[in-house]
Wavefront OBJ file of the C-alpha trace (Angstrom):
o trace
v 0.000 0.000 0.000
v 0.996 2.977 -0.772
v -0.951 5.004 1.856
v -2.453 3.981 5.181
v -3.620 4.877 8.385
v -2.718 3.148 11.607
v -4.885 4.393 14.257
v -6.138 3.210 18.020
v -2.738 3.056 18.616
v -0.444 4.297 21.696
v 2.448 5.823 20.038
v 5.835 5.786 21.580
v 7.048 9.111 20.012
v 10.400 10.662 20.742
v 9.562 12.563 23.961
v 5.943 11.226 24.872
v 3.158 8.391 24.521
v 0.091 9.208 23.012
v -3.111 7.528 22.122
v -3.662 8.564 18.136
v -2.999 7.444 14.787
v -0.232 7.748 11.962
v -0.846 8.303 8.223
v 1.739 6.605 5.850
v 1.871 7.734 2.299
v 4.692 6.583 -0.298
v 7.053 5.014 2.492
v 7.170 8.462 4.572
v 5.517 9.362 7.724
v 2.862 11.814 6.347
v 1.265 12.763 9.755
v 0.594 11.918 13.274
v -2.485 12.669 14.794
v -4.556 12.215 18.078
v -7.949 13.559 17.096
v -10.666 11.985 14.823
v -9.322 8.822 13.003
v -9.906 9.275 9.655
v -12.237 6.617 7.101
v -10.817 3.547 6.406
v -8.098 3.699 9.189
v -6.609 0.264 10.404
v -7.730 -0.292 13.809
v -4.825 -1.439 16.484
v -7.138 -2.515 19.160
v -4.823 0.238 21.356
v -1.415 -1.767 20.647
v 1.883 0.155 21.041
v 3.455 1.331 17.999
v 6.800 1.963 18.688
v 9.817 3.106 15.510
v 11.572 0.558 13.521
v 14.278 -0.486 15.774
v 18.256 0.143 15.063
v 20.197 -2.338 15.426
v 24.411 -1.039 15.043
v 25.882 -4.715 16.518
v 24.398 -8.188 16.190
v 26.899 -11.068 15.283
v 23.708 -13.105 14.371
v 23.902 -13.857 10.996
v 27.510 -15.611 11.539
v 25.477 -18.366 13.659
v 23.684 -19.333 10.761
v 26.516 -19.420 8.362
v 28.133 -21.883 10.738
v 25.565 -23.804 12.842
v 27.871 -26.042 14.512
v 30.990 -26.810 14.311
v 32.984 -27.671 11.230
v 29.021 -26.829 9.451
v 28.962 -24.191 6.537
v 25.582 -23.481 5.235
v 25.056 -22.110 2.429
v 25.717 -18.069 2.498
v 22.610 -16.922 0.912
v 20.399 -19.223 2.731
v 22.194 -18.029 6.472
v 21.788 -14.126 4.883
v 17.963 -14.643 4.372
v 17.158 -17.259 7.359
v 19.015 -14.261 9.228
v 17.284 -11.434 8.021
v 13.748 -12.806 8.965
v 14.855 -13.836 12.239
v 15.984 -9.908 12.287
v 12.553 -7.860 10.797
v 10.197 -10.524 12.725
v 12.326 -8.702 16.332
v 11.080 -5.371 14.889
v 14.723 -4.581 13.669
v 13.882 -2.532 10.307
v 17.412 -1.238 10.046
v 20.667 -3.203 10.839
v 24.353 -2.984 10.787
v 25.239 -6.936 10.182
v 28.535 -7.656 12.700
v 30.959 -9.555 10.278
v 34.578 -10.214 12.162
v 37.565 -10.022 10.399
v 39.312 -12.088 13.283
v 42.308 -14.148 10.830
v 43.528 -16.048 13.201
v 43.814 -20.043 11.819
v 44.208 -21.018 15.845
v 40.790 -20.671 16.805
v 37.529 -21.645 14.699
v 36.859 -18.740 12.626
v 35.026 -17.471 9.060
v 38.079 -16.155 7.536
v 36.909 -18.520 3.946
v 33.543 -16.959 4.498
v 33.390 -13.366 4.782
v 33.695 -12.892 1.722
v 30.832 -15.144 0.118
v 28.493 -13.746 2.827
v 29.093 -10.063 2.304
v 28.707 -11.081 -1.101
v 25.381 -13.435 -0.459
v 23.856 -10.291 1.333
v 24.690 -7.505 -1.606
v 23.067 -10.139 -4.124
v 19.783 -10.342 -1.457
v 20.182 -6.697 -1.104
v 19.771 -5.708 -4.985
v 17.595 -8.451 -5.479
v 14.834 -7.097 -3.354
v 14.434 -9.778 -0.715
v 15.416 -8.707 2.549
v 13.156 -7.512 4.970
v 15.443 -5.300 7.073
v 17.598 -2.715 5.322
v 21.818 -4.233 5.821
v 24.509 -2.497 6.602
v 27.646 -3.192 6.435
v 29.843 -3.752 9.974
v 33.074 -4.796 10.463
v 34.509 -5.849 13.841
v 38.393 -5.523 13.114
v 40.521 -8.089 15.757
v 43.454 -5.272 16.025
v 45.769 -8.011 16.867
v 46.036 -10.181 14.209
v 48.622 -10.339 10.855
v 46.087 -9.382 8.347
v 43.365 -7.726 9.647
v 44.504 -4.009 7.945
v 44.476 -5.615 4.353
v 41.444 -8.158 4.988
v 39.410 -5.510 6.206
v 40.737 -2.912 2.969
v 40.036 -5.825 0.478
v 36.540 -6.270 2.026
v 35.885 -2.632 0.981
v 36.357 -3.333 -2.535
v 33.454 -5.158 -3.283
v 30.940 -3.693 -0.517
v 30.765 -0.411 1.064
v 31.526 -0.908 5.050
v 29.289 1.828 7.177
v 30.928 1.025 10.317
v 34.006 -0.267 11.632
v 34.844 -1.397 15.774
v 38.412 -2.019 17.109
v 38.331 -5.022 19.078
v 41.915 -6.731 21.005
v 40.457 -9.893 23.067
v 44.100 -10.801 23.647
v 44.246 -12.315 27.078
v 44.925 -10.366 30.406
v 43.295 -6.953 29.285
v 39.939 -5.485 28.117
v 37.039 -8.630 28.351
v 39.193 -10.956 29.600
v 41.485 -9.180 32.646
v 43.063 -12.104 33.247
v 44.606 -15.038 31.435
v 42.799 -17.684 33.645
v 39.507 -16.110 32.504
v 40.003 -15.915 28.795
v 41.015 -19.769 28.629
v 38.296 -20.588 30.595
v 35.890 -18.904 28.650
v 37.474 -20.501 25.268
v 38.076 -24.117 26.706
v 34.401 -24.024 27.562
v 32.767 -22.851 24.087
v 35.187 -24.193 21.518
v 36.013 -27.671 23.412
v 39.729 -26.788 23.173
v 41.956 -28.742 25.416
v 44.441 -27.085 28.125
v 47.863 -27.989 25.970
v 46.166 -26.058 22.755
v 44.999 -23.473 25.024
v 48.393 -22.591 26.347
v 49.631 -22.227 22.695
v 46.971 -20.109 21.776
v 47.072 -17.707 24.822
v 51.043 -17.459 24.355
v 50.525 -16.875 20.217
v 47.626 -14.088 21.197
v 49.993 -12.015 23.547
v 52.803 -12.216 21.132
v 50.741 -11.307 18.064
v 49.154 -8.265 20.266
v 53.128 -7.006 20.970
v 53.740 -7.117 17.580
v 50.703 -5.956 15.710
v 48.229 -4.285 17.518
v 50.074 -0.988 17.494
v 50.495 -0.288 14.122
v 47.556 -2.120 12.968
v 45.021 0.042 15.009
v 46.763 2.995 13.700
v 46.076 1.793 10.491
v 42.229 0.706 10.947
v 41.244 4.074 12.407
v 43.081 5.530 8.873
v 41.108 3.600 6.709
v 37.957 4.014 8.708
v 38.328 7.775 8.318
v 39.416 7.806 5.066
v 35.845 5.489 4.238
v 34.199 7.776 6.242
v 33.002 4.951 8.444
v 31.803 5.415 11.519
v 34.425 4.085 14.612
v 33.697 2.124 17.416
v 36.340 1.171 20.312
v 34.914 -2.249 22.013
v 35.291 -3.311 25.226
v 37.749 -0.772 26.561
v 37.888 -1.279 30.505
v 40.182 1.892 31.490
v 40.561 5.520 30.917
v 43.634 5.014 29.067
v 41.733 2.852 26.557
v 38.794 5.550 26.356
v 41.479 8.461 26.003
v 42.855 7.022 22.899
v 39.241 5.784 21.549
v 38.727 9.855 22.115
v 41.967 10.836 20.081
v 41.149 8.325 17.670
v 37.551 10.160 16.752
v 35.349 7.174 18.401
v 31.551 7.822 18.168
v 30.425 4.417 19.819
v 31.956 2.991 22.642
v 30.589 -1.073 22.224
v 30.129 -3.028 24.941
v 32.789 -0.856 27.714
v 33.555 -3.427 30.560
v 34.144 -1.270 33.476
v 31.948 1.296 34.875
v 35.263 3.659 34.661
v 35.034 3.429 30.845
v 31.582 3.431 30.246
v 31.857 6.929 32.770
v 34.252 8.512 30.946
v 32.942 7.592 27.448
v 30.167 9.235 28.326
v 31.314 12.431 29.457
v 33.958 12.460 26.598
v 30.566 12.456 24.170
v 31.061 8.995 23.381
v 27.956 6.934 23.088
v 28.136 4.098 25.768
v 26.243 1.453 23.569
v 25.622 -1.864 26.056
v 23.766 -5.598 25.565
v 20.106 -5.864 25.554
v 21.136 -10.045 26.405
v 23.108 -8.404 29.423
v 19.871 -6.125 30.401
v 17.077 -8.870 30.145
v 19.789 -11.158 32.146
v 20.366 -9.014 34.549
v 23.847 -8.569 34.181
v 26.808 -9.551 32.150
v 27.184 -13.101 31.611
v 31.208 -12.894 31.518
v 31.234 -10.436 35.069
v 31.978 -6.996 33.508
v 29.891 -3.988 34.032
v 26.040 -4.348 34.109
v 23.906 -2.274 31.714
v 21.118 -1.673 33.747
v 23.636 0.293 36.403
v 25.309 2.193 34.033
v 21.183 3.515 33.232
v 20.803 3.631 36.850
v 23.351 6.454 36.068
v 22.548 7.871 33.058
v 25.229 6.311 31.600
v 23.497 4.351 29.208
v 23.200 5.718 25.330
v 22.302 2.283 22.906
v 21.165 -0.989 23.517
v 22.084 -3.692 21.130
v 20.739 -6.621 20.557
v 24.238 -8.845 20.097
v 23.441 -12.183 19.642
v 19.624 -12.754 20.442
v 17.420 -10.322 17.723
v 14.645 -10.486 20.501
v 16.396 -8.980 23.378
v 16.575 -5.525 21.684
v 12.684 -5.183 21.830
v 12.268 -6.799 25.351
v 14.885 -4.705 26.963
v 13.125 -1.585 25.731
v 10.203 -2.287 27.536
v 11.920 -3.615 30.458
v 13.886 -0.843 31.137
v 11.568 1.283 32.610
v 10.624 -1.603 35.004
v 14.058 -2.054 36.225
v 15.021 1.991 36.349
v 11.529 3.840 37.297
v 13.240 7.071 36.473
v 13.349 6.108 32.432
v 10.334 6.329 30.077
v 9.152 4.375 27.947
v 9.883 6.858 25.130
v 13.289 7.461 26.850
v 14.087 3.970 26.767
v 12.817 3.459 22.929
v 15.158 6.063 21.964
v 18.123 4.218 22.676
v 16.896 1.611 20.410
v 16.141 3.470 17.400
v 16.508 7.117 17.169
v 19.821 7.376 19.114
v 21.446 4.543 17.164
v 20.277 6.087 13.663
v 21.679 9.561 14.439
v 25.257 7.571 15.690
v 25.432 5.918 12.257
v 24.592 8.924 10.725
v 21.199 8.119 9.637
v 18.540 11.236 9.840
v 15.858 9.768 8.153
v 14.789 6.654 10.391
v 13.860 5.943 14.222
v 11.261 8.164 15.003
v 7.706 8.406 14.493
v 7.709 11.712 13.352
v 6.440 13.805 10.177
v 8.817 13.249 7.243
v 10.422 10.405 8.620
v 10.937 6.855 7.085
v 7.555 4.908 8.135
v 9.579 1.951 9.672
v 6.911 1.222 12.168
v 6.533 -1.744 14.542
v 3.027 -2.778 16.467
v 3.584 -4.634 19.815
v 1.290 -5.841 21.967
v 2.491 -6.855 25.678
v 1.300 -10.759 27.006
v 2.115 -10.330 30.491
v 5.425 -7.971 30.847
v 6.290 -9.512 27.342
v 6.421 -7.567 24.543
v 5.572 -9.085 21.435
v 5.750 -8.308 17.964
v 2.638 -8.131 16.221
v 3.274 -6.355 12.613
v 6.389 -4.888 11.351
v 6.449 -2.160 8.192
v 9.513 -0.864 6.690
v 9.195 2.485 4.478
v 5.570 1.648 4.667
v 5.366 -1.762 3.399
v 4.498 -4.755 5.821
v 7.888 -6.927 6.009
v 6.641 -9.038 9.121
l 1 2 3 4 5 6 7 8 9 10 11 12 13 14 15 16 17 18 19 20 21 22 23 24 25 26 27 28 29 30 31 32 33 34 35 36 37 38 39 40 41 42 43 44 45 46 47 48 49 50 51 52 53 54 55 56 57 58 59 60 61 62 63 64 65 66 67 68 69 70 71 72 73 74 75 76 77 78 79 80 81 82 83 84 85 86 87 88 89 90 91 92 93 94 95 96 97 98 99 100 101 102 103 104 105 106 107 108 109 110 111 112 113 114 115 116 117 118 119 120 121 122 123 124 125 126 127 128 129 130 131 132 133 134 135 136 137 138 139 140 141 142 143 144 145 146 147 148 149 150 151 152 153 154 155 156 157 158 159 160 161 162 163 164 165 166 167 168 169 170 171 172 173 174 175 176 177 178 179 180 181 182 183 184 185 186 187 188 189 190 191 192 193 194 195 196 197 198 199 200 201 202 203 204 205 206 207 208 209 210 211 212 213 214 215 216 217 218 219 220 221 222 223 224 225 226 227 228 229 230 231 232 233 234 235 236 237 238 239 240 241 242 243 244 245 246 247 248 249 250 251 252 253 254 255 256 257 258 259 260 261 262 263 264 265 266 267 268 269 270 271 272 273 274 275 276 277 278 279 280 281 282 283 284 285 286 287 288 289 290 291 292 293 294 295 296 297 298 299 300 301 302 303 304 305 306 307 308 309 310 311 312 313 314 315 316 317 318 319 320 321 322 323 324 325 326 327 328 329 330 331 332 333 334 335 336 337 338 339 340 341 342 343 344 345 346 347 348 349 350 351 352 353 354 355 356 357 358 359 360 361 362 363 364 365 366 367 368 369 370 371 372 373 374 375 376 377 378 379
């Protein structure tokens, strides 16, 4: 259609909720109204109607490219089995998380990354997708190859964001050695002798790469002009150079130090919905909902369940009385657009893209109910 009316709706708008109806015409945002509902309207039995939400992080679609272990599915299949998963979560607009993590000691999709960025341009000119893709790429600093990997990557898609992450053992995620094998041992099945050798090639690799490598990254994301991310930094010294370095997003900080000074530095603190709905982090570092106890809190992403992104915007108000609804929304849609540099999208306003989403809550559950994208139902 290329004009409707949603009405009987409660409308979480940027800075209030309000009982009324929106008017859709040619994929825009045409009106919002609260007075008489005009003929022919769409009745939404009083559902919420929130924007299409933003998602700038999710690793998801690499768990259906590999669904277990030593299993490759086929890339266009994972691309579209993801992208459903994504638009039925009420994700209309999403920066897909693709690592560039070469390292041949640990299981990785360094074969991959290439066929899938490729399986999701082909889905994306083709029409298919549901969601509109992005292009994200988490950069292991680290590693031999990451600066050209990532470079040759940008040749045959355009990138839109790019995050520095070092998981090297003893620092950032994993503060100590003990913790990072541990963590590894457990998900991968690797045994203690291959553990040793991989923690002992991670720290050397971080001596001799990371340096000039990050230098490097933050070049060629400026010179892209793609939008930088510093993830998991855990002390001031990490946020000061995320500063120098022109960071807008500060993914996943581990430490209420960081996630403090990101903040005040300007730097969106962008945490887990998974680590909000759980109640905390499921590795021990900081917990979202105390950093929004504090104000500290600027995105939620969903990471690697779509769901969570929708649930934790309705829980958050539960958990921190002194954040609204629309307050809480925000950080789902409208604040992550404007961080990626995206005016057009996450807010149900006049002129804006009509990337709508109707919940209705069962219980304390909110549930996804219809889902449009520039005013076409996708879900």
């Amino acid at each position: 259609m290329t004009e409707q009316v949603l009405a009987n709706a409660r409308l979480v708008l940027a800075d209030e909720m309000v009982l009324g109806h929106v008017h859709v015409r040619g994929g825009r945002i045409a009106a919002v109204g609260t007075g008489a509902v005009p003929q022919g309207a769409q009745d939404l039995d009083g559902d919420f109607v929130v924007p299409g939400l933003v998602e700038l992080h999710t690793d998801h679609v690499e768990g259906h490219l590999s669904p277990r272990p030593k299993v490759r599915w086929n890339p266009m299949a994972a691309a579209m089995a993801h992208d459903a998963q994504i638009a039925a979560s009420g994700i209309t607009t999403v920066f897909d998380s693709l690592r560039i993590w070469p390292d041949k000691g640990v299981s990785s999709l360094d074969g991959d990354l290439p066929r899938l960025v490729a399986a999701l341009a082909e889905a994306r000119a083709a029409g298919v997708l549901r969601a509109d893709h992005f292009l994200h790429l988490r950069c292991e600093v680290p590693t031999k190859t990451v600066v050209e990997d990532a470079a040759a990557v940008m040749t045959i898609a355009p990138v839109s964001l790019i995050s520095l992450m070092d998981h090297t053992p003893g620092q950032r995620q994993f503060a100590s050695v003990e913790q990072f094998a541990s963590y590894y041992m457990e998900k991968a099945g690797i045994g203690p002798q291959e553990m040793d050798a991989i923690i002992a090639s991670r720290i050397a690799f971080q001596e001799c790469y990371a340096r000039a490598n990050r230098q490097e990254l933050v070049a060629l994301a400026h010179a892209h002009g793609c939008v930088l991310a510093s993830h998991d930094d855990a002390t001031a010294e990490h946020v000061a150079q995320a500063v120098a370095e022109g960071a807008a997003l500060a993914e996943f900080p581990t430490t209420y130090e960081a996630a403090k000074l990101s903040h005040a530095a300007g730097v969106r603190v962008l945490m887990g919905a998974p680590n909000l709905v759980r109640g905390g982090s499921h590795t021990g570092n900081v917990a979202a909902e105390d950093l929004a106890r504090e104000g500290m809190l600027d995105i939620l992403s969903s990471d690697y369940v779509p769901s969570s992104l929708l649930w934790a915007a309705f829980e958050l108000p539960r958990r921190v009385p002194s954040i609204t609804l629309p307050e809480a929304v925000r950080m789902v849609s409208r604040t992550p657009a404007r961080a990626a540099g995206l005016d057009d999208r996450g807010e149900i306003a006049a002129g804006q893209r009509a990337d709508l989403v109707r919940v209705r809550l069962v219980g304390d559950m909110p549930v996804v109910r219809e889902v449009h994208r520039a005013g076409i139902r996708v879900a």
